[in-house]
C-alpha positions as CSV (number, residue, x, y, z in Angstrom):
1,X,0.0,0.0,0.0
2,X,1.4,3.8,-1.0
3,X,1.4,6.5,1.4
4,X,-0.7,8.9,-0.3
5,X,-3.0,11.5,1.1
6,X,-6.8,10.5,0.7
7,X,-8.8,13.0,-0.9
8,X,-12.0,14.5,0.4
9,X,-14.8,13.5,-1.4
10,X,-16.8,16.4,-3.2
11,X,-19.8,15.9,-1.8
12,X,-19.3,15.6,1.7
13,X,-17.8,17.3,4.6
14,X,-15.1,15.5,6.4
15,X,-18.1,15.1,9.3
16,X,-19.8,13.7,7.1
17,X,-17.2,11.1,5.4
18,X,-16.7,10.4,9.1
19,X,-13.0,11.3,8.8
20,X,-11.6,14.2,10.5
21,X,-9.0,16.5,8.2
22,X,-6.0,16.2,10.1
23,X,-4.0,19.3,8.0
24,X,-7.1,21.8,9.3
25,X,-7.5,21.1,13.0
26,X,-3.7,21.7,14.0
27,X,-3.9,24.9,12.3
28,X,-7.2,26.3,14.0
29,X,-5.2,24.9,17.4
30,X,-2.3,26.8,16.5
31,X,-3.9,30.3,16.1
32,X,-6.3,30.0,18.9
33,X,-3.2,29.8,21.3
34,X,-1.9,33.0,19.4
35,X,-5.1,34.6,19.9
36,X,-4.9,33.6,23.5
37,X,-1.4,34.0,24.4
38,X,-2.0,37.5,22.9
39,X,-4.9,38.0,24.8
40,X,-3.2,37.2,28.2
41,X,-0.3,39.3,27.2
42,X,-2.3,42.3,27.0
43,X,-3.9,42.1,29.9
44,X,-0.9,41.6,31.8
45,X,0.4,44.9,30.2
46,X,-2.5,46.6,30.9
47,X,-2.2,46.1,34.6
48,X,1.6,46.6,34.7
49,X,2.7,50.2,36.4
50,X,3.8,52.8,33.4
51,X,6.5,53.8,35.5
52,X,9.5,51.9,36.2
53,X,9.7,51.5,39.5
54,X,13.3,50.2,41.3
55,X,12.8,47.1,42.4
56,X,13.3,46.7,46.5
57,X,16.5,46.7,47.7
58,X,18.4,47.7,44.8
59,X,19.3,51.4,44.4
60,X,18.9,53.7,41.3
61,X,19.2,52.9,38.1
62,X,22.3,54.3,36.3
63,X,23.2,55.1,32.8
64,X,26.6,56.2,31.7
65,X,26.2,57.7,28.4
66,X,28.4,59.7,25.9
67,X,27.7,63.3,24.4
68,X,29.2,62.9,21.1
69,X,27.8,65.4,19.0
70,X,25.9,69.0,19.6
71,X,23.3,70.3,16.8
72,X,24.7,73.9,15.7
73,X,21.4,75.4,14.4
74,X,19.6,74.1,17.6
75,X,22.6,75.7,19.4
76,X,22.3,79.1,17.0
77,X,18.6,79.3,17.8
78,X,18.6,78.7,21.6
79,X,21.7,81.3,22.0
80,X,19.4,84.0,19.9
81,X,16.8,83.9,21.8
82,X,18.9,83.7,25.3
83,X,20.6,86.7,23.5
84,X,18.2,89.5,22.9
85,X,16.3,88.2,26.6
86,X,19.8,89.4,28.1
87,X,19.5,92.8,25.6
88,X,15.7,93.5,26.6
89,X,17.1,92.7,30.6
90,X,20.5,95.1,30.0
91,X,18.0,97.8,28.3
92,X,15.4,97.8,31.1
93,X,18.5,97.8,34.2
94,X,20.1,100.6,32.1
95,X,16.7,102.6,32.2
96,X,15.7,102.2,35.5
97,X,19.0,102.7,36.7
98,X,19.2,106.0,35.0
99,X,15.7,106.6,36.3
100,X,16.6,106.2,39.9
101,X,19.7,108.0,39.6
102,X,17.6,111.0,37.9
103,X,14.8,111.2,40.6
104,X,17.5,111.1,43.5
105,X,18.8,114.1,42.3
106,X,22.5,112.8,40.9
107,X,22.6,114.7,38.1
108,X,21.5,118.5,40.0
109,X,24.4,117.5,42.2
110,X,26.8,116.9,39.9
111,X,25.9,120.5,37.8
112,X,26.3,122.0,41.2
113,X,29.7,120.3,41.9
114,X,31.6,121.2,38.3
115,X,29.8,125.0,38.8
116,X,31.9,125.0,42.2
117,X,35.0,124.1,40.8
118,X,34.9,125.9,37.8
119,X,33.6,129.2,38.9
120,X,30.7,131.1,37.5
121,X,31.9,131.2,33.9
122,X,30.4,127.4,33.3
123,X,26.8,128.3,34.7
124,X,25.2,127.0,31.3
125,X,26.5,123.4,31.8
126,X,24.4,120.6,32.3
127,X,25.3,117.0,32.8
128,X,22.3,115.6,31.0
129,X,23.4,117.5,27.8
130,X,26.4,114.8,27.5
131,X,25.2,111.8,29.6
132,X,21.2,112.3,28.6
133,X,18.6,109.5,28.7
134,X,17.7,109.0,24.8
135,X,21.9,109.0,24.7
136,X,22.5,106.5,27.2
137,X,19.5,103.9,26.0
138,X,21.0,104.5,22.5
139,X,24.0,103.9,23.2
140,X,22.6,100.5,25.0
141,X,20.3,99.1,22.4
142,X,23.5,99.4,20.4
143,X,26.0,97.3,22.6
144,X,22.4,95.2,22.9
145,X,22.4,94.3,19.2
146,X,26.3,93.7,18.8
147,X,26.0,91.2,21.8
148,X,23.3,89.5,20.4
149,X,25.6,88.9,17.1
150,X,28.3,88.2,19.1
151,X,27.0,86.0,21.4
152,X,24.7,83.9,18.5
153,X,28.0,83.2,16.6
154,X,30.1,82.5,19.5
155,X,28.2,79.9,20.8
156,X,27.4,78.6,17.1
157,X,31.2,78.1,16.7
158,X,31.4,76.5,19.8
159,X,29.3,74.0,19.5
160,X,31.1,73.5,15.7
161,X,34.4,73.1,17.5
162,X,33.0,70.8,19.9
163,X,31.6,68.7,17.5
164,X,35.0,68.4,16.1
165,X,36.8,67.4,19.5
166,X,34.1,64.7,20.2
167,X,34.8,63.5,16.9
168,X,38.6,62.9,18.2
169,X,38.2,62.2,21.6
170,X,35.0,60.5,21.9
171,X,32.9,63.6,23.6
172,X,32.1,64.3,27.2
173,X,31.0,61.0,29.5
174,X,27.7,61.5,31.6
175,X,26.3,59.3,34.4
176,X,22.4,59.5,34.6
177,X,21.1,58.1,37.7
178,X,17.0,57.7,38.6
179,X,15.7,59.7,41.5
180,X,14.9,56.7,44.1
């Protein structure tokens, strides 16, 4: 006798031949354990923590990682923006400053003081002529702007020649730890 597979007949299911399809019930087995085992995974994941939590008796977690390579334009934007917040701060200290000098009377004083030492002859000079307010601010919203160029390429080219010595010596080593 050969070992060939018998055929289904076409008229009958294999409940009906009385034979059961041996090829079709592993299969159906097979992905009903999938569909189980997949079940049960999920539901063990949906009743695991979302945060890790240390186990008991072990300290923090610790990573020791490598910075190996800064982005310039992230670098270029941050320093901008770090840049003209340090120009708005050094234009408002430079105006209040002046303000409170103004109000305590600094500047009468001073007129009085050179009209002392200089005699009568210099009775139309006035500090605020040389040292005024609109002179002053100007002259801060300039050194403002060339600190802000300054500072934006500076720290641009830093990170540039950082990326450079990483690439050589392998960057700058960090240990992370988790808060326990």
């Amino acid at each position: 006798m050969t070992d060939r597979p018998t055929r289904r007949p076409t008229g009958g299911s294999a409940a009906d031949t009385g034979r059961e399809d041996t090829a079709v019930r592993p299969l159906t087995q097979r992905v009903q354990e999938k569909l189980a085992s997949a079940a049960e995974e999920a539901r063990r994941n949906a009743t695991a923590p979302t945060a890790a939590v240390p186990a008991v008796g072990r300290g923090p977690r610790r990573a020791r990682l490598r910075l190996t390579r800064i982005d310039p334009w992230s670098v270029m934007k941050t320093a901008f923006l770090l840049s003209v917040a340090l120009g708005i701060v050094l234009i408002v200290s430079v105006a209040i400053v002046w303000g409170v000098l103004s109000a305590a009377g600094v500047w009468d004083s001073v007129n009085r003081t050179v009209q002392d030492i200089v005699g009568s002859e210099s009775s139309t000079f006035n500090v605020k002529d040389y040292l005024g307010t609109s002179r002053v601010l100007g002259f801060t919203m300039v050194v403002s702007v060339v600190d802000v160029v300054l500072l934006t390429a500076v720290a641009t080219l830093g990170a540039f020649l950082y990326n450079m010595a990483a690439a050589l010596i392998g960057g700058i080593e960090v240990t992370l730890a988790e808060d326990s």
